[in-house]
Backbone bond lengths (Angstrom), bond angles and torsions (degrees), N, CA, C in turn:
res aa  C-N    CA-C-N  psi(-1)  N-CA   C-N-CA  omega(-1)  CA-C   N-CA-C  phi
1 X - - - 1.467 - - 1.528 108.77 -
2 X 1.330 118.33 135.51 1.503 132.65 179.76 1.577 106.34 -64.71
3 X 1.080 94.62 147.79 1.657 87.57 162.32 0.986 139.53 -100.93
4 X 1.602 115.50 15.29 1.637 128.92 146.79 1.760 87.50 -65.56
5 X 1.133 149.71 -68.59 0.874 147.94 -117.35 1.858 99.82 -82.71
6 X 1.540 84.04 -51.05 1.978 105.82 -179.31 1.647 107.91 -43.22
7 X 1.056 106.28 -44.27 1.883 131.06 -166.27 1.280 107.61 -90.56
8 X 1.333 120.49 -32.11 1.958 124.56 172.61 1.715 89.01 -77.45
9 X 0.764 132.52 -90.83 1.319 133.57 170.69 1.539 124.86 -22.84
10 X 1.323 120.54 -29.53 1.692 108.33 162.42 1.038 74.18 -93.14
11 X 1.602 175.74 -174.39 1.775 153.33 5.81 1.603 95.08 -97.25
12 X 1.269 104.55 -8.67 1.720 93.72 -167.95 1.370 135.43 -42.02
13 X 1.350 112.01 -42.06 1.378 136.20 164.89 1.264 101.05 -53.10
14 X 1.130 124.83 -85.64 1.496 133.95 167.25 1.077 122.40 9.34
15 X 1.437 101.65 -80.57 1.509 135.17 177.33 1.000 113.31 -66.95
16 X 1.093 162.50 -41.90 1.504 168.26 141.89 1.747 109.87 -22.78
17 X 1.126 79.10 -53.51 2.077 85.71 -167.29 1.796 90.18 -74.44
18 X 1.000 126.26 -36.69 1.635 136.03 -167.22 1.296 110.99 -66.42
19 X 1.376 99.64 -54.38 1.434 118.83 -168.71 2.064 105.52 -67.04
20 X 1.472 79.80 -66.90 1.954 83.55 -179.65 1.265 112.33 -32.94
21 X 1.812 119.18 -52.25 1.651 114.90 -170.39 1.598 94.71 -81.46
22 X 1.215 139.91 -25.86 1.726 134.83 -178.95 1.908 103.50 -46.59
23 X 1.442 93.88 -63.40 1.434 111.73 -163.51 2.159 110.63 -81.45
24 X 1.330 94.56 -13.82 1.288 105.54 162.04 1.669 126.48 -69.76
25 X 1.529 103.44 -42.37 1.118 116.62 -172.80 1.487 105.20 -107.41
26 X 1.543 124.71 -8.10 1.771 99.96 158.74 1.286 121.43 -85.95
27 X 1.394 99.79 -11.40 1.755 105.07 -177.89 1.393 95.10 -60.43
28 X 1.312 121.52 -79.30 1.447 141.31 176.70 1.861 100.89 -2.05
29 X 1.357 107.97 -34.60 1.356 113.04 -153.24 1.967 120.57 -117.54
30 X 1.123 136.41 112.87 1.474 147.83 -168.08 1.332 99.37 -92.03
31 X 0.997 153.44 -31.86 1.294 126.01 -179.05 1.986 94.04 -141.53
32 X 1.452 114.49 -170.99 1.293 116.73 -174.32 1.229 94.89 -112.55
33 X 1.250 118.03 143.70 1.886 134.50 -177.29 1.110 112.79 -148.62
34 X 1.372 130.99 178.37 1.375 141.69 136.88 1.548 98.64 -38.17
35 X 1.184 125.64 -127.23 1.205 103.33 -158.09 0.943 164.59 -49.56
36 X 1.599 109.28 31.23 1.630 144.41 144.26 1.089 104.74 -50.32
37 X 1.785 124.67 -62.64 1.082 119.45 -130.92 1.512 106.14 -108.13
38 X 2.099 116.49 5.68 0.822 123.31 -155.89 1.927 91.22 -98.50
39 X 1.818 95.57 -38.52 1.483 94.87 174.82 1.704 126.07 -68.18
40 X 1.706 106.28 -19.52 1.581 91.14 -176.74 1.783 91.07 -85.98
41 X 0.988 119.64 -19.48 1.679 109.33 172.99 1.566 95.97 -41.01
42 X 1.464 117.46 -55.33 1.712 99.92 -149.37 1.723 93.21 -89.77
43 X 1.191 115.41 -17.24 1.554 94.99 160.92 1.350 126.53 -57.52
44 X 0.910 124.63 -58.57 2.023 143.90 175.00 1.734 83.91 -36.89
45 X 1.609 121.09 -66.33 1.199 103.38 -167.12 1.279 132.19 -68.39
46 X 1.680 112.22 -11.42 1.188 115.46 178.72 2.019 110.98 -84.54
47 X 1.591 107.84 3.57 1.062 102.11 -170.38 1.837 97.33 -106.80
48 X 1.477 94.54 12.50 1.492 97.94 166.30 1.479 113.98 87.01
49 X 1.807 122.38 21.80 1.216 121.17 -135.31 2.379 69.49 -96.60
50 X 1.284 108.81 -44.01 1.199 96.29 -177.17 1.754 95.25 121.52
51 X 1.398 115.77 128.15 1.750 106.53 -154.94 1.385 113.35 -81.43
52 X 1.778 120.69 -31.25 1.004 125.99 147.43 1.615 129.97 -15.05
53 X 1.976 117.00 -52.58 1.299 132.23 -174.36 1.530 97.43 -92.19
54 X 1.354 121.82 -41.74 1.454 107.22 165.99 1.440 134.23 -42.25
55 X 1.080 91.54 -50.86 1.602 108.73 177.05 1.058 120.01 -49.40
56 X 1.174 105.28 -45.46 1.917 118.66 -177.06 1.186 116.46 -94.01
57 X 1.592 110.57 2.31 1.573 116.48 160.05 1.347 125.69 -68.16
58 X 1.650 89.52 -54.87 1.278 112.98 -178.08 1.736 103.11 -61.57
59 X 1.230 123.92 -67.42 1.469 124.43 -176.66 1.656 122.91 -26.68
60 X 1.599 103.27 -28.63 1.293 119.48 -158.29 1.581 92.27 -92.88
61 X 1.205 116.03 -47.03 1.715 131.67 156.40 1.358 104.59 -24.18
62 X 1.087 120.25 -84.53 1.561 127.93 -172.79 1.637 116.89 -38.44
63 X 1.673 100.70 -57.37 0.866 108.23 159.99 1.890 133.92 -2.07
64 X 1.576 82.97 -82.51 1.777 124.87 -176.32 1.577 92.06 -63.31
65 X 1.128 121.88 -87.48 1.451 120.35 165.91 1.467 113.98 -3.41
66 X 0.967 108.08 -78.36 1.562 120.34 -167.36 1.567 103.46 -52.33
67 X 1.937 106.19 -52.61 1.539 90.70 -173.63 1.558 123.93 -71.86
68 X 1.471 94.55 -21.69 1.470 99.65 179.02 1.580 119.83 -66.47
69 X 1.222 102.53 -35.72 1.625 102.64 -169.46 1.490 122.21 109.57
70 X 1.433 108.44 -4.35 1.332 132.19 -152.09 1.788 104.69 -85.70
71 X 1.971 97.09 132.48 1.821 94.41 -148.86 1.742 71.83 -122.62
72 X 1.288 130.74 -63.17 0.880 126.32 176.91 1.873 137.65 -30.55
73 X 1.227 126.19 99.00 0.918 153.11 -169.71 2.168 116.92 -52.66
74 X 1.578 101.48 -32.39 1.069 113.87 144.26 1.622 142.15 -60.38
75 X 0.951 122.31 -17.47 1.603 139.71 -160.48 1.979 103.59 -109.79
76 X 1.988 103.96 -10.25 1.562 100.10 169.63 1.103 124.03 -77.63
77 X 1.816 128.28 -5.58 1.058 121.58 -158.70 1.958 100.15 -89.88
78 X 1.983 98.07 -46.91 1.319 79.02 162.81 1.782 141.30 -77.75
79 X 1.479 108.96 -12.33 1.181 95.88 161.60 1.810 131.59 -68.16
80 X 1.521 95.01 -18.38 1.086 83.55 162.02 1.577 146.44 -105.34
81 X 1.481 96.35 20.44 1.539 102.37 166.04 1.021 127.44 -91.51
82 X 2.113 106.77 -25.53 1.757 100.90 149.40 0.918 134.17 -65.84
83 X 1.986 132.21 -28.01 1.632 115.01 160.58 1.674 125.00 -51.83
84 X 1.658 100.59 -27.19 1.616 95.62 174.99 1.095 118.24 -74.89
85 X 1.299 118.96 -21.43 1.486 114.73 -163.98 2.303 94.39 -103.55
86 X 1.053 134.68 -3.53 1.147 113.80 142.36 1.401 133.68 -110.48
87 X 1.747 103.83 19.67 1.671 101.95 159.42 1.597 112.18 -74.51
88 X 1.382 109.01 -32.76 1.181 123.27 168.36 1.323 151.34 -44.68
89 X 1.420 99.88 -32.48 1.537 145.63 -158.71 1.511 91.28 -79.61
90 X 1.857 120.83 130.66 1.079 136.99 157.87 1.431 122.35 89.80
91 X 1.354 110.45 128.91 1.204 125.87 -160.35 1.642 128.92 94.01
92 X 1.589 119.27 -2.91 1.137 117.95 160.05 1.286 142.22 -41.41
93 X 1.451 120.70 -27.63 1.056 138.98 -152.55 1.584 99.24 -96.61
94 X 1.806 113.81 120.53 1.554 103.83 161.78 1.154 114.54 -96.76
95 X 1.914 102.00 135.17 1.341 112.74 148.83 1.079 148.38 -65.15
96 X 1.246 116.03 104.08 2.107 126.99 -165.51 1.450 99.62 -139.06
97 X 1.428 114.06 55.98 1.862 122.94 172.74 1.694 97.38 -75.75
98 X 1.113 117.67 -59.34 1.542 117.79 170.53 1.365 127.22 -18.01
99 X 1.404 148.97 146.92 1.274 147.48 133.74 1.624 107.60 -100.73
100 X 1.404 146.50 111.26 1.537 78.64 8.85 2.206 100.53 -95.41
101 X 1.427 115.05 -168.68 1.476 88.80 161.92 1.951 98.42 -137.93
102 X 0.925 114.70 176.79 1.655 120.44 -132.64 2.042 88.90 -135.08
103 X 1.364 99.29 105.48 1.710 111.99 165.76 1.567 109.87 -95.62
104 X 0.838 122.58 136.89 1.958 129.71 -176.84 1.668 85.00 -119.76
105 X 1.362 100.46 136.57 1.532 102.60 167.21 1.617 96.98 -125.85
106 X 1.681 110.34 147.01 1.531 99.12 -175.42 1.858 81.28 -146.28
107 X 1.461 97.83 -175.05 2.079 99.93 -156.15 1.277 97.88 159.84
108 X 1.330 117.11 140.71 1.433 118.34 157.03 1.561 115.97 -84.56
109 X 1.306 128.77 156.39 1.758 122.33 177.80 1.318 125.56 -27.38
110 X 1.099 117.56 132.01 1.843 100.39 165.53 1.241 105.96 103.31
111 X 1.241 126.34 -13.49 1.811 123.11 -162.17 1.059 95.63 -77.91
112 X 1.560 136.67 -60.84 1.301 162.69 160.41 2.052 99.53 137.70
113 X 1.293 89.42 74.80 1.560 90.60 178.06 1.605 111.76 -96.95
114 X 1.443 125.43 -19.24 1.327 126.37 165.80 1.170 118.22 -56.40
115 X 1.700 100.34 -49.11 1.574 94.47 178.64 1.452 127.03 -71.34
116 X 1.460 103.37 -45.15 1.244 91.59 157.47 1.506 139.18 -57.89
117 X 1.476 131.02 -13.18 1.187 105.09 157.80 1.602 122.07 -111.55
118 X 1.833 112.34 43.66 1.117 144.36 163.92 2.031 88.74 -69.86
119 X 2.041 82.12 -64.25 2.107 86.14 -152.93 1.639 103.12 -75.57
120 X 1.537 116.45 -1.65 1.640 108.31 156.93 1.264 123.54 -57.95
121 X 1.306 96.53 -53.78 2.105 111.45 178.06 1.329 96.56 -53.65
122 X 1.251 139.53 -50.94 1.461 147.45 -148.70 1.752 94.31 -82.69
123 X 1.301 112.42 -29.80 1.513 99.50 178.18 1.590 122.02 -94.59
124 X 1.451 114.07 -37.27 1.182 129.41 158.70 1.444 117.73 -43.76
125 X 1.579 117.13 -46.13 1.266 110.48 178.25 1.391 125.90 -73.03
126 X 1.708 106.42 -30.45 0.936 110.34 149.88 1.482 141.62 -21.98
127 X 1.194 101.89 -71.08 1.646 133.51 173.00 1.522 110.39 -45.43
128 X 1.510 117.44 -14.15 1.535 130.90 -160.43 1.208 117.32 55.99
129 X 1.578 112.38 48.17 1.453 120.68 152.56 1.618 111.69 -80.63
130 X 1.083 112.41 -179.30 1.287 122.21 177.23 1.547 98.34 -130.99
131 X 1.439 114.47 119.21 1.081 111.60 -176.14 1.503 136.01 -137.50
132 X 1.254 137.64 99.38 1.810 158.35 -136.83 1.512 89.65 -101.25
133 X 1.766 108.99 119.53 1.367 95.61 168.52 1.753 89.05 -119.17
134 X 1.702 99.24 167.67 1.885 121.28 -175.13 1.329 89.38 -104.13
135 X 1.426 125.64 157.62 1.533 138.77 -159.92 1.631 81.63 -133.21
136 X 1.577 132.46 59.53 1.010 104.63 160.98 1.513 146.07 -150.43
137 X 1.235 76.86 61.53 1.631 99.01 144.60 1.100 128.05 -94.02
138 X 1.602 122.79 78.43 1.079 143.76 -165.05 1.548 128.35 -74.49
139 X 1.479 119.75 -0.68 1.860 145.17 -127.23 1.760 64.87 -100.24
140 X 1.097 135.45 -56.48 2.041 140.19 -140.82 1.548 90.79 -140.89
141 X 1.768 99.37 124.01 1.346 127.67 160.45 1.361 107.75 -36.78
142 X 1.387 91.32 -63.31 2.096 107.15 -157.64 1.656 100.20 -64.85
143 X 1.865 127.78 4.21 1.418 107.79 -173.09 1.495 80.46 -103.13
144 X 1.406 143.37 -1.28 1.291 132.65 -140.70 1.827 85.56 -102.11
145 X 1.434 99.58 -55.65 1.379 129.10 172.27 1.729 116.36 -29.77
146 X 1.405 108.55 -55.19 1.079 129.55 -147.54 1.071 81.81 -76.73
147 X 1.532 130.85 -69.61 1.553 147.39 -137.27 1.993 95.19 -70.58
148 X 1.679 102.12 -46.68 1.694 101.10 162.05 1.311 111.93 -31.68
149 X 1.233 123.16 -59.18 1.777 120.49 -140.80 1.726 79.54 -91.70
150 X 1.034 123.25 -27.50 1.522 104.36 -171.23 2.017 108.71 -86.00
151 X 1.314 121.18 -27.35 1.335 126.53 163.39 1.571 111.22 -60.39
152 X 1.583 132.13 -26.03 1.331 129.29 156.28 1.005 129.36 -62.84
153 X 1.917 111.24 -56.44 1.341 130.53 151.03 1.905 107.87 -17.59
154 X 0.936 116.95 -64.39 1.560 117.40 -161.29 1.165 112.06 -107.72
155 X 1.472 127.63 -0.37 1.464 138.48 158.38 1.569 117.72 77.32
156 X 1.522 97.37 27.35 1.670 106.71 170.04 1.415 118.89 -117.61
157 X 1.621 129.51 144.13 1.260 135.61 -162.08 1.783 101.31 -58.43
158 X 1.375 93.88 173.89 1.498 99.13 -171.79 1.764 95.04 -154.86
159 X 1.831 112.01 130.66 1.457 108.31 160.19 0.973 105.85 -96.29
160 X 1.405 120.60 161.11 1.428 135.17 168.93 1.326 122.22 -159.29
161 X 1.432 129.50 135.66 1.258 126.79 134.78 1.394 143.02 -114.91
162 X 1.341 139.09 -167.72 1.419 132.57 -168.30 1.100 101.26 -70.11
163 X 1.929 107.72 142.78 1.694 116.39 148.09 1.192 118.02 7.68
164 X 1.112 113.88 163.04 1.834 112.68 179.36 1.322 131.64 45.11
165 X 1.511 122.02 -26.15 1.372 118.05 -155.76 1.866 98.94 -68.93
166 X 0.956 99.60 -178.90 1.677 122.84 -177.16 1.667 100.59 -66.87
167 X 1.627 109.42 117.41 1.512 108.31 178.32 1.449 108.26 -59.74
168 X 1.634 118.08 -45.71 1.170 127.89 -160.78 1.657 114.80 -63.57
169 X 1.447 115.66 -20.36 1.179 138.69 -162.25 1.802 108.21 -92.34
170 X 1.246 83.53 -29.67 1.755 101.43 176.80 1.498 102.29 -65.64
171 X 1.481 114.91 -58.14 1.496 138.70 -137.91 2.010 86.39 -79.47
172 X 1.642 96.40 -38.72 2.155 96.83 -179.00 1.736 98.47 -73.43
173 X 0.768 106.60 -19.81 1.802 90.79 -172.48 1.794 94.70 -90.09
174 X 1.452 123.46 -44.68 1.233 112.26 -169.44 1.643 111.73 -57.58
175 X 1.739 95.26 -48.82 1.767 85.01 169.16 1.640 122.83 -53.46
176 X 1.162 100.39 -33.17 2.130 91.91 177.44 1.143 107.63 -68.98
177 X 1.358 127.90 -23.59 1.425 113.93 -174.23 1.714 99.09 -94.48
178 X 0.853 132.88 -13.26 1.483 134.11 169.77 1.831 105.04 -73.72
179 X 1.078 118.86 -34.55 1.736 133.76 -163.06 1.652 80.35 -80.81
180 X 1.385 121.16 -70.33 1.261 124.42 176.51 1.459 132.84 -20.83
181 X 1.657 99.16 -67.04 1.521 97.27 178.73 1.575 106.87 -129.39
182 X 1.260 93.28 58.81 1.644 100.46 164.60 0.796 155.64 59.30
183 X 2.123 103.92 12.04 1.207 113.37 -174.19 1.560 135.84 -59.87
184 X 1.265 124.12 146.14 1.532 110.27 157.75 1.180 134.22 -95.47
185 X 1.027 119.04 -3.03 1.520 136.68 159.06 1.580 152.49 -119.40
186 X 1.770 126.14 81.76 1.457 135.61 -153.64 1.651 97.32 -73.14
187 X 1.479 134.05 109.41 1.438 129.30 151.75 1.544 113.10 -84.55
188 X 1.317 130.65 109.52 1.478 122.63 177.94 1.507 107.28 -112.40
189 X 1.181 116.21 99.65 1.515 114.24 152.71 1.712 116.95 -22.24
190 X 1.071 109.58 108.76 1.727 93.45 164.32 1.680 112.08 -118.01
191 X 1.261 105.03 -157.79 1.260 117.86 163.24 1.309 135.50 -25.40
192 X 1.621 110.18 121.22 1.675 105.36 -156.34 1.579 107.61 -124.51
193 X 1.267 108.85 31.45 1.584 129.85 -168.77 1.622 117.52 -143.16
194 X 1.578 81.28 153.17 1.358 84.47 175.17 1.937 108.61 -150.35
195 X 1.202 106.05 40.63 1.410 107.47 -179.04 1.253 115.34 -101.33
196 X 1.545 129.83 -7.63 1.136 137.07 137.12 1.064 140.02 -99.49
197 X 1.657 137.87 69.62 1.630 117.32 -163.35 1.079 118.66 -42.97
198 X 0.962 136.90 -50.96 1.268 143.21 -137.60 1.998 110.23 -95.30
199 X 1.405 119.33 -2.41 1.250 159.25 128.80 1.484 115.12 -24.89
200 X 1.881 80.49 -88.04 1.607 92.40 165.15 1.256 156.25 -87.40
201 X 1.467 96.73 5.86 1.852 112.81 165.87 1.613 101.36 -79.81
202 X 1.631 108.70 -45.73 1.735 96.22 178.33 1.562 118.36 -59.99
203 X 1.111 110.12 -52.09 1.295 122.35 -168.56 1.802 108.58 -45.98
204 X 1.174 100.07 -52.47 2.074 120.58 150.92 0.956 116.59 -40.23
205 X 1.482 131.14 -66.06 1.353 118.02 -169.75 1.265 120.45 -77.24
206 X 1.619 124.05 -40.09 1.464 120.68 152.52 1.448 116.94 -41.72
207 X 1.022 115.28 -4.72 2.373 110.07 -175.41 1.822 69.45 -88.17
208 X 1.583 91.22 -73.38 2.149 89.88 -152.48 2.102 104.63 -43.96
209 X 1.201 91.58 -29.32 2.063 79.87 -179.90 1.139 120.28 -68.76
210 X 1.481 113.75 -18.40 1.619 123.39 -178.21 1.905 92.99 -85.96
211 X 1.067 124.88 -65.67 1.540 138.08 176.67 1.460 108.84 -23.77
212 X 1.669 87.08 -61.11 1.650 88.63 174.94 1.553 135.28 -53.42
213 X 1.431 100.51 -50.34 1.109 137.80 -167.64 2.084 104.93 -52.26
214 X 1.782 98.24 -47.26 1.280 113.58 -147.41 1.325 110.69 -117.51
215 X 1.875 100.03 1.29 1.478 117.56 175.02 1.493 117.09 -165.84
216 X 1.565 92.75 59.53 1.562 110.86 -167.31 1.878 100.98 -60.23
217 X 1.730 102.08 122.12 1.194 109.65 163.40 1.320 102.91 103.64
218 X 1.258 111.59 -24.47 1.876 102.04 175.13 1.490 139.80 -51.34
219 X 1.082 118.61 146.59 1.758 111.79 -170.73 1.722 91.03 -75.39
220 X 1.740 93.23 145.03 1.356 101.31 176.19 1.655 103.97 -153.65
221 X 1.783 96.25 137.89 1.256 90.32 -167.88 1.864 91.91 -119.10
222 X 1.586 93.11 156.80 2.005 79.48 170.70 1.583 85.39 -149.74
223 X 1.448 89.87 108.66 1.695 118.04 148.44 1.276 139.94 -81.26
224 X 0.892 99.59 121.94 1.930 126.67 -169.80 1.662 95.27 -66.59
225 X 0.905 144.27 135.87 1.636 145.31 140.94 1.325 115.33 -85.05
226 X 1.638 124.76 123.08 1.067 109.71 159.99 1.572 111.31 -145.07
227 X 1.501 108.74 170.12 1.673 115.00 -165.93 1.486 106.63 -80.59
228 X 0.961 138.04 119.17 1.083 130.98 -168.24 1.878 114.69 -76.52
229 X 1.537 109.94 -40.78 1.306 111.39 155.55 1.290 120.58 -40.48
230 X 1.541 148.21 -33.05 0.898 140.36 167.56 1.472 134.04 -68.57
231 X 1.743 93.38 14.84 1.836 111.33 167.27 2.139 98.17 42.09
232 X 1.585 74.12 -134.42 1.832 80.18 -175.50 1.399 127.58 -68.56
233 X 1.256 126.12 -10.71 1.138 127.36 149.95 1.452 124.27 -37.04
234 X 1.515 111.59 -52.33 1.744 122.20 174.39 1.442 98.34 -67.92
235 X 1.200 130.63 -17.59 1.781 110.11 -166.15 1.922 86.43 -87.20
236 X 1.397 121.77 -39.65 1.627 116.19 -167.15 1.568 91.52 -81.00
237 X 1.462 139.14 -55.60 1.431 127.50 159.84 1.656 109.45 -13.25
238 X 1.428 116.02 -66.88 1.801 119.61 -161.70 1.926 101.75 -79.33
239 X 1.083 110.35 -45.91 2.085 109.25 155.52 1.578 100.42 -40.05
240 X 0.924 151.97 -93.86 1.571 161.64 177.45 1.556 103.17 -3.23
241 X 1.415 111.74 -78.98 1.210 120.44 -161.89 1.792 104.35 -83.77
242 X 1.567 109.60 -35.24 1.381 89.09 174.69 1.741 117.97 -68.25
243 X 1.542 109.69 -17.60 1.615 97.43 164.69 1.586 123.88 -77.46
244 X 1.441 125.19 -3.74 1.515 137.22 171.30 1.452 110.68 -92.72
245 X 1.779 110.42 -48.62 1.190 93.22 177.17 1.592 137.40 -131.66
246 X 1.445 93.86 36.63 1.150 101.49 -164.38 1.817 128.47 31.62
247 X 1.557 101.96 66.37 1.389 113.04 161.77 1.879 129.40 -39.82
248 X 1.529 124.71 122.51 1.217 116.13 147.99 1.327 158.03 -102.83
249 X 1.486 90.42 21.95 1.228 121.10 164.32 1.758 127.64 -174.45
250 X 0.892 121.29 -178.20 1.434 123.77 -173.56 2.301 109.94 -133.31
251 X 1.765 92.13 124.98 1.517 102.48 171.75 1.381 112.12 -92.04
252 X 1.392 135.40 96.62 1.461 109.86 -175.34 1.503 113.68 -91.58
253 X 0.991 138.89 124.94 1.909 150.31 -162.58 1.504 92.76 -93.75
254 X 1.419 124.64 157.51 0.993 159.58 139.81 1.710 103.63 59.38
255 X 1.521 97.08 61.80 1.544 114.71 163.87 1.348 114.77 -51.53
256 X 1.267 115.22 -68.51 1.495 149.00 153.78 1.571 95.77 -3.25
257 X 1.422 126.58 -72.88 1.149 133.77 -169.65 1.507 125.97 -68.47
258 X 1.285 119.82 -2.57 1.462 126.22 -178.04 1.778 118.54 -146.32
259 X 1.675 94.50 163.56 1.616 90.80 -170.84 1.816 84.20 -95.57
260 X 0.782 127.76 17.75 1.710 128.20 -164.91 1.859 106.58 -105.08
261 X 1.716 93.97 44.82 1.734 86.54 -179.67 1.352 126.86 -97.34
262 X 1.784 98.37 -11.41 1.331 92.48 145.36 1.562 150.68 -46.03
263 X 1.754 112.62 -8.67 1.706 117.52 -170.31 2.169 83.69 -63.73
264 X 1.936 131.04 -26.34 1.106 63.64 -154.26 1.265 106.62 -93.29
265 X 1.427 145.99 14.90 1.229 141.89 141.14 1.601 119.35 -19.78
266 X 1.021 130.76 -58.48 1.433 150.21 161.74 1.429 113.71 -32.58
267 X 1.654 106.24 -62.03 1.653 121.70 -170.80 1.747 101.47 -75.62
268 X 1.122 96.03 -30.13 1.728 87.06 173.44 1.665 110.91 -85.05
269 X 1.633 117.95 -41.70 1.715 110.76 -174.31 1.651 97.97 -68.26
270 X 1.240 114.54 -60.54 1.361 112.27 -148.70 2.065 104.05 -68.53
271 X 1.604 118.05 -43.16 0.894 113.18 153.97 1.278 156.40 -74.99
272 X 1.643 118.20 -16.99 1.080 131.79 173.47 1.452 104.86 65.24
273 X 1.256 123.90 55.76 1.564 140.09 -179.54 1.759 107.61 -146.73
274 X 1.603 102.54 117.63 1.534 98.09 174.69 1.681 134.76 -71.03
275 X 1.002 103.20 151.24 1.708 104.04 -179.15 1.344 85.61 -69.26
276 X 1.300 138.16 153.83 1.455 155.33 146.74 1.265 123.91 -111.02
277 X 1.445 128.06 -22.46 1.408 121.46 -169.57 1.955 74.42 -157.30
278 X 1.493 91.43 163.38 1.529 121.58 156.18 1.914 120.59 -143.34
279 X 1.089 107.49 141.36 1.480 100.61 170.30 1.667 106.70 -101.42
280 X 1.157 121.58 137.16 1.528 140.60 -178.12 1.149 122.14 -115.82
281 X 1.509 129.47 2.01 1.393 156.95 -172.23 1.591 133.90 158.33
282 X 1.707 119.19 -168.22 1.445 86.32 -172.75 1.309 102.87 -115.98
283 X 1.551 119.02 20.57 1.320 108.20 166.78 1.870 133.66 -71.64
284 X 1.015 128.55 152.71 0.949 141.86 -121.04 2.206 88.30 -89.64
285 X 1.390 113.59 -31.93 1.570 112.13 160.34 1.669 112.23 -99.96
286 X 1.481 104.05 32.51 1.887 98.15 178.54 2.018 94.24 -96.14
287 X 1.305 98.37 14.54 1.925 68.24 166.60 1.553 108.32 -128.91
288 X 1.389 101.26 123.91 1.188 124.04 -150.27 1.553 103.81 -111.24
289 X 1.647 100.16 158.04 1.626 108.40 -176.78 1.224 109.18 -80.91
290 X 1.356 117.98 123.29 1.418 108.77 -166.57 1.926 103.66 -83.49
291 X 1.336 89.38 156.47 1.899 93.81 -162.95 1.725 80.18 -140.92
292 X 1.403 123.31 119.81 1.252 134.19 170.27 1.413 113.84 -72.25
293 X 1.197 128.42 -9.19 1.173 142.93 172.59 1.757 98.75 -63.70
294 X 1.496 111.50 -95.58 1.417 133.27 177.08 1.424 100.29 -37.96
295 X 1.589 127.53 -36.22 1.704 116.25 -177.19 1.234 103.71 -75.05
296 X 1.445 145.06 -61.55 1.024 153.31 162.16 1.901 112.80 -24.38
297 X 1.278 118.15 -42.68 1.369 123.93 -173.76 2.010 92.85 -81.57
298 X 1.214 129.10 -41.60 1.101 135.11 -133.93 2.198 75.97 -104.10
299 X 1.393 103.65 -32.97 1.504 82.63 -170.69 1.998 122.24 -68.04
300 X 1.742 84.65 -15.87 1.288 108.31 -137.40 2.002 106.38 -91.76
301 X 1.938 87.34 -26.65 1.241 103.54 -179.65 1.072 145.83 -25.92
302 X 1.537 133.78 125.76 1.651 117.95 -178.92 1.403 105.40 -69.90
């Protein structure tokens, strides 16, 4: 399956609920006005895009409109899948030039951030990386557990130690065993909370002082996981942690599962943090690089 296809297919929800009121409300409408542009505002927001990013959709709309000349009321849907698809635009791309270079994945419970960085290993290895993941998010047995069956699952090594132990302590042995046998790629589970900041900024900055320390200069990326069903909740979830941990990018899980795919319009305007990955199902290559191009085409679809 293509991945226009993977991404039309998780937008479905999306697109469906979007589309019906889109094509509901241009019919309704003979020429383009203000109050055209006041109703797809509250559509965008009802698709969870966040009113702030609406707003500045629409503005950018007018814009185009205006320069184009454009009277016809049919011709907004594709202009407006190119403003979505270059609000979107830039920063997708992870940096892992390093050998080795070092991904931190962090999430509160439930997002599905294990698995997802189960189907990272699974793609990387793919790719003929070699790839060592750290078990440490150490706070819950069952994440230590989980991340096991998923390092078998995808047939890449895994460090670990018991419950409780020291995350940071995890993260120095995983790098020696990466220095060891040559990996090019560190996945470390981290921190899956947020009921103490101040918890989890230390607990963070001791990972990056050890990182630093033990792999001076390496590319390092730290991805946020979040549920995408949880609409605006995930955009104040990704505010939270990008003020603890300074996030460089964003995984959003379970597209597939909601009409709320607008949050990531939102998580990119209102935060200025890129989508990097999406999950579109629960197979083990459904989490995909997100390309604002194909989301934008896939949201927009007849």
């Amino acid at each position: 399956m293509g991945l226009f296809t993977k991404i039309g297919a998780g937008l479905k929800k999306t697109r469906d609920s979007l589309m019906n009121s889109m094509n509901s409300m241009l019919h309704s409408f003979t020429k383009i006005d203000n109050e055209l542009f006041e109703e797809l505002e509250e559509i965008l927001i009802m698709a969870d895009s966040g009113a702030a990013t609406a707003a500045k959709i629409c503005e950018e709309l007018r814009k185009k409109v205006k320069e184009g000349g454009i009277t016809d009321p049919s011709q907004i849907k594709g202009l407006l899948s190119e403003t979505v698809a270059e609000l979107l635009r830039g920063g997708q791309e992870m940096k892992l030039d390093s050998t080795p270079s070092v991904i931190l994945v962090i999430g509160v419970n439930g997002v599905g951030k294990t698995t997802s960085i189960g189907k990272l290993a699974a793609r990387y290895k793919a790719e003929g990386k070699k790839v060592i993941l750290g078990a440490a998010d150490t706070f819950r047995a069952a994440a230590i557990e989980q991340l096991d069956i998923w390092a078998q699952r995808s047939g890449v090594e895994i460090i670990k130690h018991s419950q409780g132990a020291d995350p940071a302590a995890v993260v120095f042995d995983t790098i020696a065993a990466a220095k060891a046998r040559h990996a090019d790629i560190i996945i470390c589970d981290t921190a899956g909370r947020l009921h103490n900041k101040k918890n989890l900024m230390d607990e963070l900055s001791k990972i990056g002082r050890v990182i630093e320390r033990e792999l001076p200069g390496a590319d390092k990326e730290v991805l946020l996981v979040l549920d995408a069903t949880t609409g605006q909740n995930a955009v104040n979830q990704a505010r939270e942690f990008k003020n603890a941990a300074g996030i460089t990018g964003i995984i959003l899980t379970k597209l597939d599962g909601t009409a709320r795919g607008g949050v990531v319009l939102a998580i990119r305007e209102d935060l200025d943090v890129p989508v990097k990955f999406v999950g579109v199902g629960e197979g083990i290559d459904d989490l995909q690089p997100f390309d604002p191009e194909e989301f934008a085409k896939g949201l927009f679809a007849e």
